[in-house]
C-alpha positions as CSV (number, residue, x, y, z in Angstrom):
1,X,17.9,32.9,12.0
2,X,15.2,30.2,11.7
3,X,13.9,28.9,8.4
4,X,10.5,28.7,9.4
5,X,8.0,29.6,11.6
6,X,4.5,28.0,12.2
7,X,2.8,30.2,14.6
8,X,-0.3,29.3,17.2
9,X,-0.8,26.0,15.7
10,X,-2.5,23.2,17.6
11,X,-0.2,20.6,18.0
12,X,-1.1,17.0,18.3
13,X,2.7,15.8,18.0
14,X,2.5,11.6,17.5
15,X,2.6,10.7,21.1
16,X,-1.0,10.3,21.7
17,X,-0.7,12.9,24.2
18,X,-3.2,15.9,24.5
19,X,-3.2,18.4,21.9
20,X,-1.4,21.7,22.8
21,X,-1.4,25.6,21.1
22,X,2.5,26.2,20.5
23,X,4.8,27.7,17.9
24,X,6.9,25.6,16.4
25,X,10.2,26.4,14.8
26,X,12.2,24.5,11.8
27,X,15.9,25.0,11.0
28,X,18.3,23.1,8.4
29,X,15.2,20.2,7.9
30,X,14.8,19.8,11.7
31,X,12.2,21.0,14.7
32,X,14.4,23.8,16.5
33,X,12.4,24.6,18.9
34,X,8.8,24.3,20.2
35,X,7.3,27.3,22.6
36,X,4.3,28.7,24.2
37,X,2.7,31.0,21.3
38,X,3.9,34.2,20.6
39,X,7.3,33.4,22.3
40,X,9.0,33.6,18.9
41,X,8.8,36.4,16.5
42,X,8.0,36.3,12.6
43,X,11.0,38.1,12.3
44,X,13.5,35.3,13.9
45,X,12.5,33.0,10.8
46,X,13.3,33.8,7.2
47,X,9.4,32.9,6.7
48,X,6.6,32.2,9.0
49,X,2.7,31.7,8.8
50,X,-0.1,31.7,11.1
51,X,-1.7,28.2,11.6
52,X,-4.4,29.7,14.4
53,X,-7.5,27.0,14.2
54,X,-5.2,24.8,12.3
55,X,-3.7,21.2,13.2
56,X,0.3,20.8,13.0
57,X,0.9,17.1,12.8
58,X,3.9,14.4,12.1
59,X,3.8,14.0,8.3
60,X,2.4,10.3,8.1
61,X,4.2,7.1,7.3
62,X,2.4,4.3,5.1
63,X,4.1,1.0,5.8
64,X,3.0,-0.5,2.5
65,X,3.3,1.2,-1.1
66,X,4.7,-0.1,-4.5
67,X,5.8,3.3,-5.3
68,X,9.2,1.7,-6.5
69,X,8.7,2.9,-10.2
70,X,6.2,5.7,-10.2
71,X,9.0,8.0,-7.9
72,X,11.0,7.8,-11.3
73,X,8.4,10.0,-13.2
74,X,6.4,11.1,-10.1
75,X,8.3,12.4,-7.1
76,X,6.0,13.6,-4.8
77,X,4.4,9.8,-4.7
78,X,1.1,11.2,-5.5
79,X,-2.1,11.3,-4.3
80,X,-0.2,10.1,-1.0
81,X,1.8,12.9,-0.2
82,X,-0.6,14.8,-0.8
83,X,-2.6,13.6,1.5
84,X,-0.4,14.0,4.5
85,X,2.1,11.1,3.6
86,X,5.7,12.0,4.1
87,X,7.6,9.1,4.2
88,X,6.5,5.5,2.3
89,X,7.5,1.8,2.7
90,X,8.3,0.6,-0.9
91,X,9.6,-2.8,-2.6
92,X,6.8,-4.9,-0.8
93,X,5.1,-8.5,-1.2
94,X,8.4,-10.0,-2.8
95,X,8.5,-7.5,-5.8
96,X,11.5,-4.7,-6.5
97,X,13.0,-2.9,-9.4
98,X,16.2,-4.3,-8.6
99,X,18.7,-6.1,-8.7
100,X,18.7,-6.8,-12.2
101,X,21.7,-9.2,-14.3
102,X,23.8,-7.1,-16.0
103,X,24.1,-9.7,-18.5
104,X,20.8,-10.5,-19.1
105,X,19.1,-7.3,-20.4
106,X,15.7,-9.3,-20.8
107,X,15.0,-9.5,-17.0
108,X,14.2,-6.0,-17.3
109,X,11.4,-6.5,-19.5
110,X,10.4,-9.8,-17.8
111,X,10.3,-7.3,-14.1
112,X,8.1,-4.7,-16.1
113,X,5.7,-7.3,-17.7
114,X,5.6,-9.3,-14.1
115,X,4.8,-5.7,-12.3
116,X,2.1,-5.0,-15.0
117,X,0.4,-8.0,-14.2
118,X,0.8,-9.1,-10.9
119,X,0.4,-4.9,-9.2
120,X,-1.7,-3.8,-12.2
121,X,0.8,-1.4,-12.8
122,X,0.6,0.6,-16.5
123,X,3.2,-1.4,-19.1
124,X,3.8,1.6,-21.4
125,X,4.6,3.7,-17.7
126,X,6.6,1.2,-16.6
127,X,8.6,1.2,-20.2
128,X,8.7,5.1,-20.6
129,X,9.1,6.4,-16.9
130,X,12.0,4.6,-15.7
131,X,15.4,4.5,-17.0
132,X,16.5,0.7,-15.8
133,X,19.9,1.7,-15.2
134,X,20.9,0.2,-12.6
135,X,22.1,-3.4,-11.9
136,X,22.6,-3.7,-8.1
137,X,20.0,-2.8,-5.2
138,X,22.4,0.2,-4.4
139,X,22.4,1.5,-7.8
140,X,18.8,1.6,-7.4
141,X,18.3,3.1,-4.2
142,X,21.1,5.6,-5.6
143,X,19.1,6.3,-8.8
144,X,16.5,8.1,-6.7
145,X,18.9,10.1,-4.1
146,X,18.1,13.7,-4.8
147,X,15.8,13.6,-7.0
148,X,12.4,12.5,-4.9
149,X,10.1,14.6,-2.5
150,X,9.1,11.9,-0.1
151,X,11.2,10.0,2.1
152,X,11.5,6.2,0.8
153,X,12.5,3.6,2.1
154,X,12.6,-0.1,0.2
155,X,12.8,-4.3,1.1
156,X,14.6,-6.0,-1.7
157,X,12.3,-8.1,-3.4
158,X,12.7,-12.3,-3.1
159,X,11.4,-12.6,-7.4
160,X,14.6,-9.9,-8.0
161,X,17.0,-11.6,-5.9
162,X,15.7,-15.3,-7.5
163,X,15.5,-14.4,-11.3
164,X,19.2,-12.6,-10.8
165,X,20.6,-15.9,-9.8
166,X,18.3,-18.5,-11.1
167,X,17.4,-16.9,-14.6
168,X,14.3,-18.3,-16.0
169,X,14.9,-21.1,-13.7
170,X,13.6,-18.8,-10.9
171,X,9.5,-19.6,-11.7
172,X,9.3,-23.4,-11.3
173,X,13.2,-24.8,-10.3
174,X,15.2,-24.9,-6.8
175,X,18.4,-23.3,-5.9
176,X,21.4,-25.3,-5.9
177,X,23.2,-24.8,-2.8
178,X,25.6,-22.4,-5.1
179,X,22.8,-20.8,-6.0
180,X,21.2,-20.3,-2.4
181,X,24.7,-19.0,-1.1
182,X,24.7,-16.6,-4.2
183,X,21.1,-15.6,-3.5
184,X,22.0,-14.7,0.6
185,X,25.4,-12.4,-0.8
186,X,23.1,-10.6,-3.1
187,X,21.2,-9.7,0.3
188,X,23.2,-9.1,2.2
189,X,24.7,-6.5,-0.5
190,X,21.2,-5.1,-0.7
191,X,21.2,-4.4,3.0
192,X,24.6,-2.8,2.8
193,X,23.8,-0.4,0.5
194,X,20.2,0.4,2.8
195,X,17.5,-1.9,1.9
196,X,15.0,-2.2,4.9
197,X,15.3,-6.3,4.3
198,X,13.1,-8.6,2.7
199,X,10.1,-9.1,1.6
200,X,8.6,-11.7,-0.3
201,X,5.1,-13.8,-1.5
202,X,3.8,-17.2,-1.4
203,X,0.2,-15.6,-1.9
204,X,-1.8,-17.8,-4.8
205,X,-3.2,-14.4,-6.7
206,X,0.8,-13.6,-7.6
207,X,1.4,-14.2,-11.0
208,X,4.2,-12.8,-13.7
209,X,3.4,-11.6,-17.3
210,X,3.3,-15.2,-18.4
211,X,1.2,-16.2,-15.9
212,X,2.9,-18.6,-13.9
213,X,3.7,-18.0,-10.1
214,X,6.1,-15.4,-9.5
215,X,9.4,-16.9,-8.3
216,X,9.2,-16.6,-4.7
217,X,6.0,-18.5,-5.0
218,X,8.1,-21.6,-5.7
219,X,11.0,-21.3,-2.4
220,X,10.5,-23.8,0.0
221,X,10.4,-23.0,3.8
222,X,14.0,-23.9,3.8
223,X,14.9,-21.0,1.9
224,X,12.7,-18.4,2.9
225,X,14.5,-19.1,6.5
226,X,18.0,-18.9,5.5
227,X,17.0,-15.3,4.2
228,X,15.3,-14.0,6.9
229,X,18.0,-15.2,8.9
230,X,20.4,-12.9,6.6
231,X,17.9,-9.9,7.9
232,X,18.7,-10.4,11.2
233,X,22.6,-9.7,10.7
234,X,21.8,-6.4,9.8
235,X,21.0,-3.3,11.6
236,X,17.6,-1.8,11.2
237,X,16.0,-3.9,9.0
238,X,12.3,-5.9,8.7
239,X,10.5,-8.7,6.8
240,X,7.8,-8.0,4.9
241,X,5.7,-11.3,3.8
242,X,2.5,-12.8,2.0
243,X,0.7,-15.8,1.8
244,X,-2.6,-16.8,0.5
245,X,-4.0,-17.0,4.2
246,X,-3.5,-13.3,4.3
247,X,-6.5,-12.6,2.0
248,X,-8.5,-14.9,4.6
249,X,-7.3,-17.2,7.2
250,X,-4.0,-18.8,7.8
251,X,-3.2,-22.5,7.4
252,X,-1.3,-24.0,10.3
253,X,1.6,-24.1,8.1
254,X,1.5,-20.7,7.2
255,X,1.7,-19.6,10.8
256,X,4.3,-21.9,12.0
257,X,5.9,-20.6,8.7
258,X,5.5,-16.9,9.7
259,X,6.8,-17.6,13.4
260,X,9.8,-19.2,11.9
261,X,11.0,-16.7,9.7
262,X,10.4,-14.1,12.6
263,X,11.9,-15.8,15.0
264,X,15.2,-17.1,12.9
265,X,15.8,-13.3,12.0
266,X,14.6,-11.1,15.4
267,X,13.0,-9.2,13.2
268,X,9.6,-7.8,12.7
269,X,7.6,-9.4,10.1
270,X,4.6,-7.5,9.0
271,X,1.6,-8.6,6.0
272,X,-0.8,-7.5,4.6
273,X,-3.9,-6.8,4.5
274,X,-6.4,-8.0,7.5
275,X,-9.7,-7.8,6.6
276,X,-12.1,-7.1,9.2
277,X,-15.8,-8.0,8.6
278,X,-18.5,-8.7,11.5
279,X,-20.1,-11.3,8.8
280,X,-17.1,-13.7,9.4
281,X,-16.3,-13.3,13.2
282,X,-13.8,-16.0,13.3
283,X,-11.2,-14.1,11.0
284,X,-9.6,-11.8,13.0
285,X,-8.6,-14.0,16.1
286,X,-7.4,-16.9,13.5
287,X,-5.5,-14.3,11.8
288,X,-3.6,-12.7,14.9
289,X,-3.0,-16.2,16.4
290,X,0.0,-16.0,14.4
291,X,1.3,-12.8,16.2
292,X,0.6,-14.5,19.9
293,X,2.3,-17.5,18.8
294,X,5.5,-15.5,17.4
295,X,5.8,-13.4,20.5
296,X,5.7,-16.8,22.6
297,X,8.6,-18.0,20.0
298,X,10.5,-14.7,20.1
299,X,9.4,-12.9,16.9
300,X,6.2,-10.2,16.1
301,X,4.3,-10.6,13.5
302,X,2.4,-7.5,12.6
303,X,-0.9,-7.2,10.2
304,X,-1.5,-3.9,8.5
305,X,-5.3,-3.5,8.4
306,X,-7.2,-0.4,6.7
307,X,-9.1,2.1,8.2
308,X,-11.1,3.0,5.5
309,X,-13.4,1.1,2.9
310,X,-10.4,1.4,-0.2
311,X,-12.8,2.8,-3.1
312,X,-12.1,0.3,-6.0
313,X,-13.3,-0.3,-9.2
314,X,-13.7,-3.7,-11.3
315,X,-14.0,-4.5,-14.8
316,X,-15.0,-7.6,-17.0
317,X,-12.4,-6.4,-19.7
318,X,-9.6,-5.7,-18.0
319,X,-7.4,-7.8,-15.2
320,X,-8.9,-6.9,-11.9
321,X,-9.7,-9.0,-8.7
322,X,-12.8,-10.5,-10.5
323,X,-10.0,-12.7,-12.5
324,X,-8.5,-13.8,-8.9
325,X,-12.0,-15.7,-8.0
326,X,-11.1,-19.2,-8.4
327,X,-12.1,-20.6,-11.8
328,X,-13.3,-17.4,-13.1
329,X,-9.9,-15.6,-14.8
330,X,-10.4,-19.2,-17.1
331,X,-13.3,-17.1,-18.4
332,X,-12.3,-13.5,-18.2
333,X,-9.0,-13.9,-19.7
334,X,-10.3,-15.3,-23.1
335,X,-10.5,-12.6,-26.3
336,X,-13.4,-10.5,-26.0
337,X,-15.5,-11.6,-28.2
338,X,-15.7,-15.2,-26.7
339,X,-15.5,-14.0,-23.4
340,X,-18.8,-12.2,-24.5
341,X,-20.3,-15.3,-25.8
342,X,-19.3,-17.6,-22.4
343,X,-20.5,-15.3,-19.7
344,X,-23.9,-15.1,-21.8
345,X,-24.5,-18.7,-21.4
346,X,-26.4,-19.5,-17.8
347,X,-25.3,-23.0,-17.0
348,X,-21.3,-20.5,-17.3
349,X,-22.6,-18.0,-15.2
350,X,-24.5,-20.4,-12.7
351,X,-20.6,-22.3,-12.3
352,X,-18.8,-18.5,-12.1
353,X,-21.3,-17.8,-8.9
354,X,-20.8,-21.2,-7.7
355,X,-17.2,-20.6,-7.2
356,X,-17.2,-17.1,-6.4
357,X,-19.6,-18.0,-3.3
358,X,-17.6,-21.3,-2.6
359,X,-14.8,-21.4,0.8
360,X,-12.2,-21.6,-1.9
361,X,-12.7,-17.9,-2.9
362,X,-11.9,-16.7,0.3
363,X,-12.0,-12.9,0.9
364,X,-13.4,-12.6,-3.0
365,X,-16.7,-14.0,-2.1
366,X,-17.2,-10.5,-1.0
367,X,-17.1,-9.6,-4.6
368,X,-20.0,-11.8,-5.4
369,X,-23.1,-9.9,-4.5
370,X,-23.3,-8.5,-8.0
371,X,-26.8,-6.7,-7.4
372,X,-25.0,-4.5,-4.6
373,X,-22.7,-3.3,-7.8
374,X,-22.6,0.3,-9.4
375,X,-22.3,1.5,-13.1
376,X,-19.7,3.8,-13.5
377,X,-18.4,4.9,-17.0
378,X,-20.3,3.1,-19.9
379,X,-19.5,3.4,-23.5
380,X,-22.7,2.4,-25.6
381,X,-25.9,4.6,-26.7
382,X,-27.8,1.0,-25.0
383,X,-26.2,1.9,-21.5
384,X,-26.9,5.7,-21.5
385,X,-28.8,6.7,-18.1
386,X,-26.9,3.9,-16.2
387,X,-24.4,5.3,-14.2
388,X,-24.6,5.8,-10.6
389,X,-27.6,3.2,-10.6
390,X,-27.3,-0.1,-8.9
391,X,-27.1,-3.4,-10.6
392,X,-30.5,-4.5,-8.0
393,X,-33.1,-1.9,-9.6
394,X,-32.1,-1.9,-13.0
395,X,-32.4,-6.6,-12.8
396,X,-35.7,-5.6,-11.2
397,X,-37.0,-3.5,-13.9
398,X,-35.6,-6.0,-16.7
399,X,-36.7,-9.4,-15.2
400,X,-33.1,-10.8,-14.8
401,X,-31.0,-12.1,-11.6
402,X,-28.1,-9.5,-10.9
403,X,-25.5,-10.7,-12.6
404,X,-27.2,-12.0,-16.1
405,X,-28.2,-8.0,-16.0
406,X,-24.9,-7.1,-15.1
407,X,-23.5,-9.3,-18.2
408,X,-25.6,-7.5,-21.0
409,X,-24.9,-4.1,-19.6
410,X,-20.9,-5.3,-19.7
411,X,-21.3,-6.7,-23.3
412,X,-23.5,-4.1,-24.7
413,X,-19.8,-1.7,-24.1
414,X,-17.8,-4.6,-25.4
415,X,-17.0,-5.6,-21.8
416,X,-15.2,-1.7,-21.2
417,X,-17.9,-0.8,-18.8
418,X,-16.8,0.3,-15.2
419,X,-18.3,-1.4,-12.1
420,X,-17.9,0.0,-8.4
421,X,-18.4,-2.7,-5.8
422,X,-20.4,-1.7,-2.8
423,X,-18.8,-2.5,0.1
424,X,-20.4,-5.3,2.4
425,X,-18.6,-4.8,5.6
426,X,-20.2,-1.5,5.8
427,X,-21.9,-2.0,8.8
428,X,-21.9,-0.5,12.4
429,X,-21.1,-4.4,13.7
430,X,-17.9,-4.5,11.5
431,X,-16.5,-0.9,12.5
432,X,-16.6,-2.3,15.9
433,X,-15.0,-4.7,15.5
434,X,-12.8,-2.5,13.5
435,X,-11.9,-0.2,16.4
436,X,-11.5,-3.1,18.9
437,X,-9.1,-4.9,16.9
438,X,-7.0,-1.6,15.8
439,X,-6.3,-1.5,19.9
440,X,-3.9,-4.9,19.3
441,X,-0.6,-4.3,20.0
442,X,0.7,-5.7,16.5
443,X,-2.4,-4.4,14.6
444,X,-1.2,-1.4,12.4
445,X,-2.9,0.8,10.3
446,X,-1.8,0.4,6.9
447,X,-2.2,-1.7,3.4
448,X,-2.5,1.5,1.2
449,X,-1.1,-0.5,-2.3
450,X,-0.6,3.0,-3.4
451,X,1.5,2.9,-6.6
452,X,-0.1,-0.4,-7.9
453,X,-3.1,-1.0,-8.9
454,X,-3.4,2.4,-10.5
455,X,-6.5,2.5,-12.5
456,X,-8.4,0.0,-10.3
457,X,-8.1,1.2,-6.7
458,X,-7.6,4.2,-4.8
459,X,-5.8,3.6,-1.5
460,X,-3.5,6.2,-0.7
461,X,-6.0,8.9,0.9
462,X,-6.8,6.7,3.5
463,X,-4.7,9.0,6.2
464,X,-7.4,12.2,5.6
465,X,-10.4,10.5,5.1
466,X,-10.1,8.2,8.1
467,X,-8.5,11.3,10.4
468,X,-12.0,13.4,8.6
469,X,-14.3,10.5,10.1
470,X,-12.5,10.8,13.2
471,X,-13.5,14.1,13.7
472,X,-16.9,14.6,11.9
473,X,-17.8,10.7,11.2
474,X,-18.2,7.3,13.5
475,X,-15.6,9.2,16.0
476,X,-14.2,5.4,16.7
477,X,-10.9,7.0,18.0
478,X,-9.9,10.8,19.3
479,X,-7.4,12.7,17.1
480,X,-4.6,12.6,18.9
481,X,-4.6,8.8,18.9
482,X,-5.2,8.8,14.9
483,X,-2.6,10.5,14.3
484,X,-0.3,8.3,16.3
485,X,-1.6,5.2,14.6
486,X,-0.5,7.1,11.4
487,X,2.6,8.8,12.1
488,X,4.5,7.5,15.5
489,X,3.7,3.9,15.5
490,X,4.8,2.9,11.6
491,X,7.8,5.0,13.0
492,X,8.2,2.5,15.7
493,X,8.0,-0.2,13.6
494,X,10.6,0.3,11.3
495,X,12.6,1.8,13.8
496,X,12.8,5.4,11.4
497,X,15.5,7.6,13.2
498,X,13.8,10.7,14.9
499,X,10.9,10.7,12.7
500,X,7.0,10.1,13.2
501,X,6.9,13.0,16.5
502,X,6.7,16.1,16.7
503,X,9.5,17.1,19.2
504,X,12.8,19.2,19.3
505,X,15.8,17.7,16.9
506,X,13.4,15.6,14.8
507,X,13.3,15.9,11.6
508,X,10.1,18.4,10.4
509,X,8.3,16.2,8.2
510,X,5.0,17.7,8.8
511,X,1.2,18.3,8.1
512,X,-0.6,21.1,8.6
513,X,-4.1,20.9,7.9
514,X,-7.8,22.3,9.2
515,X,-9.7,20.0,11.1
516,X,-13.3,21.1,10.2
517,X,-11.8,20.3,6.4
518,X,-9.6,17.3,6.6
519,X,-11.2,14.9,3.7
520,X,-10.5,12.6,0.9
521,X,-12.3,14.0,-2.4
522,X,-14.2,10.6,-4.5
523,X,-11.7,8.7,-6.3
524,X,-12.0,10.2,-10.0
525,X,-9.6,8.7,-13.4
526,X,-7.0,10.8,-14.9
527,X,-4.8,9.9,-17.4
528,X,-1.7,11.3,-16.0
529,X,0.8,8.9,-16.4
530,X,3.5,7.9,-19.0
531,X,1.9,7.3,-22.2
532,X,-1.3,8.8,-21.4
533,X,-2.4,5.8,-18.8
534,X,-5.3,6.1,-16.6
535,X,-5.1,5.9,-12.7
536,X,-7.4,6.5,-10.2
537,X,-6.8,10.0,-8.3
538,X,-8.2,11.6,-5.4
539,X,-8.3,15.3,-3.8
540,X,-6.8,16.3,-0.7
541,X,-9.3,18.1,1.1
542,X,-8.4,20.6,4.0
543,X,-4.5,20.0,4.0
544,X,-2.8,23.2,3.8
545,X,0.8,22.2,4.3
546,X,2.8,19.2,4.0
547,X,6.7,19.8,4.9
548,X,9.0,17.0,4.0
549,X,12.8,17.8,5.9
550,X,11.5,21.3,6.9
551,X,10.8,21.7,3.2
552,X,7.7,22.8,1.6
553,X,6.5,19.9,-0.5
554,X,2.4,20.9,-1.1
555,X,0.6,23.9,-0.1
556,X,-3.4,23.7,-0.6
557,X,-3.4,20.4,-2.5
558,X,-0.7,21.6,-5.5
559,X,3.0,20.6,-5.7
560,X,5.6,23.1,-5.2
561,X,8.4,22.0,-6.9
562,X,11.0,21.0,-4.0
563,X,12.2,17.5,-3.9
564,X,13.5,17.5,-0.3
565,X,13.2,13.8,0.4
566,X,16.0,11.3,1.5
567,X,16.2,7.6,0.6
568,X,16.3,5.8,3.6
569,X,18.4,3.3,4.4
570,X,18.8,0.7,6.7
571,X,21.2,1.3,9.9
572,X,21.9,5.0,8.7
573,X,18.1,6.3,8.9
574,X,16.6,3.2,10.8
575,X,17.7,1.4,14.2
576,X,16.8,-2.4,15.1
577,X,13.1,-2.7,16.3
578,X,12.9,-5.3,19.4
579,X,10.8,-8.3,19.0
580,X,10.7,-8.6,22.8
């Protein structure tokens, strides 16, 4: 007998291909069959439901999530798998759980206070909601078998692997050759026991708890290529990389850095994110250079790119992307009270817009058009009536340039007053370009950060609400192709064994949802997590049905309890991807 039967659903199964009507049948976590409707009975399954009007899709993959510690108190990885998500890519941009030095129990706290900082992660979730266990990779990876809901897969982390052998010496110092032999066993024992391979940083906005650059920051091009040439002796696995060109443009070095590591490994290498705005044409060609040049060398490079404007929020209180503007986190990381005092002086300001607007703030100059801001959440009887207004009307009515009015409104709530950025690139020019760049062969959708930055963005529901502007928005792609770019070609990337289709003997990770539904709700705060920390949540709208293994995982937007998922690892669940 089957286990379960969705009846009469319309099946857009991964491939691209034309949607079909079809039953389709699940036994012991896999697709057992698919036939014309009505060819199989509700009594051949031990359940079954009728899925007429609906859409029965792949469950999707996100290629980048820091979901590394939030599985440990969360296991569904939510809002993501709510939204469709059924399998996530984990221990990205050179930062992992694990492995930590048995005998140094302080590397624990160092990895919690670095995560805090550098992926805005919650401190007192980070120190209540995960045990820290483990020592090796594999003890990691085995302190979440059985216990999670989505499939999860994770790259060991170049800061882990460099604080385990270098200590403190890790931010700042270079490996002995001891030391760099020690560093490769330590991968190469991370791969064995199923991490994807490596990823790692050299991106100027990582910093640890203290402040300095994370550890990977400081490995020389020497290094980074003896590792990824340790990825390359195992099967299945990837490179996962950052460097400050990603938040703009690429040096020369930085490619031919990129190419290398590719090449030396015959692996994928993918980053993230690519930012596509029509206001600075010359970004997206400089920024996939790097991928023609690595196929020409005999690597890929792929970028991740969003579909979706990621709602985020900023703050002059707290540690946001306002203190990654060059010059400005000088300012904005100074007690309140004199931080207060220095953005109300002009000639402060006048040097904080200077630098925001200047080449050197790369990507962050779009942050700079303070009078496009919105109030959100204030805190003071003077700001009452201000949120939802823009920054623009309420400096008109007062006299002042936008971001002297923006100031007062921030101090008058003691700086806790929450500001939503409106998006520049919001334009029909830049969705253009947008959908002509997602038709690159090594242009993936993707760059969620769900898991980090948890009370400041809100990029996990990016699978329904770009699938619900798809079908009732700008239309920039047909539905069957959205789903592969969210399902079947992440699959193909990481080479994920039988998953990311629809088709007989894969495994049933699947979504059911209704297509005159399918939405994101607005990104609202909740204090959900360990210790009563905030993080920014958002609705699944129009998903009925997310199956992870043939296993019911949500149904209408609410958890069901199952934890069904598998921790993937590298050769068993994944094959080697082709840089051909």
């Amino acid at each position: 007998m089957l286990d379960h039967l969705i009846r009469r659903a319309t099946v857009v199964d991964g491939t691209g291909a034309p949607a079909y009507t079809a039953d389709v049948a699940i036994h012991e976590g896999r697709i057992a069959q698919i036939a014309e409707p009505h060819t199989l009975a509700p009594q051949d399954a031990r359940t079954s439901e009728d899925a007429h009007g609906l859409v029965l899709a792949p469950g999707f993959v996100d290629p980048h999530t820091h979901y590394d510690a939030q599985l440990f108190w969360d296991p569904y990885a939510t809002p993501s798998m709510n939204h469709g998500v059924t399998t996530v890519a984990g221990g990205n941009c050179g930062f992992t759980l694990a492995p930590l030095h048995p005998d140094r129990p302080e590397d624990a706290d160092y990895t919690r206070r670095m995560m805090a900082r550098v992926e805005g992660m919650a401190l007192k979730a980070l120190e209540d909601g995960v045990d820290w266990g483990w020592s090796t990779f594999g003890e990691y990876l085995d302190a979440l078998d059985g216990r999670i809901a989505v499939n999860a897969g994770f790259m060991v982390g170049h800061c882990a692997l460099r604080r385990y052998v270098m200590g403190p010496d890790a931010v700042g110092g270079q490996p002995t050759p001891a030391q760099l032999d020690a560093m490769l066993r330590l991968l190469h024992d991370a791969m064995d026991a199923g991490a994807w391979g490596l990823s790692t940083t050299q991106s100027s906005t990582h910093s640890d708890g203290d402040g300095h650059p994370v550890a990977s920051r400081h490995a020389r091009p020497a290094e980074l290529l003896a590792l990824s040439k340790a990825v390359g002796q195992h099967e299945g696995t990837q490179i996962e990389a950052i460097v400050a060109g990603c938040l703009d443009q690429f040096s020369d070095d930085e490619i031919d850095l990129f190419v290398e590591m590719s090449a030396v490994a015959g692996r994928p290498l993918n980053w993230n994110v690519l930012t596509i705005d029509a206001a600075v044409p010359e970004r997206v060609p400089r920024q996939l250079a790097a991928s023609e040049r690595a196929r020409r060398a005999g690597g890929r490079i792929v970028a991740l790119t969003m579909p979706i404007l990621t709602p985020m929020n900023m703050s002059l209180g707290t540690f946001c992307a306002l203190n990654l503007i060059p010059g400005w986190g000088d300012i904005l990381n100074l007690p309140v009270p004199e931080r207060i005092e220095r953005l109300r002086d002009h000639g402060v300001r006048a040097e904080m817009l200077r630098r925001a607007d200047s080449k050197e703030a790369g990507v962050f100059r779009r942050l700079a058009d303070f009078g496009r801001y919105v109030i959100g959440d204030t805190y003071s009887e003077a700001n009452a009536g201000l949120t939802g207004r823009v920054v623009r009307d309420i400096a008109a009515e007062r006299g002042q340039d936008p971001f002297h009015c923006l100031v007062e409104i921030c101090a008058n709530d003691r700086l806790r007053t929450v500001l939503w950025p409106m998006p520049t690139d919001n334009d029909p020019a830049s969705w253009a370009l947008r959908r002509e760049t997602w038709q690159h062969e090594d242009v993936l959708l993707g760059g969620s950060d769900a898991g980090a930055h948890l009370d400041r963005m809100c990029g996990a529901p990016y699978t329904t609400r770009f699938l619900g502007d798809c079908l009732r928005g700008r239309k920039l792609v047909s539905l069957e192709q959205a789903v592969k770019m969210l399902s079947d070609d992440p699959a193909r990337l990481f080479g994920l064994r039988e998953r990311g289709r629809i088709e007989e003997g894969y495994h049933a990770d699947l979504v059911l949802f209704d297509p005159e539904r399918i939405e994101a709700g607005p990104a609202t705060l909740v204090h959900d997590l360990p210790g009563d920390s905030p993080r920014l949540d958002s609705k699944a709208i129009g998903v009925v049905s997310v199956r992870v293994n043939g296993v019911e995982t949500i149904r209408d937007d609410v958890v069901t309890g199952a934890v069904p998922g598998t921790v993937l690892r590298s050769g068993r669940d994944t094959r080697t991807v082709s840089v051909k």
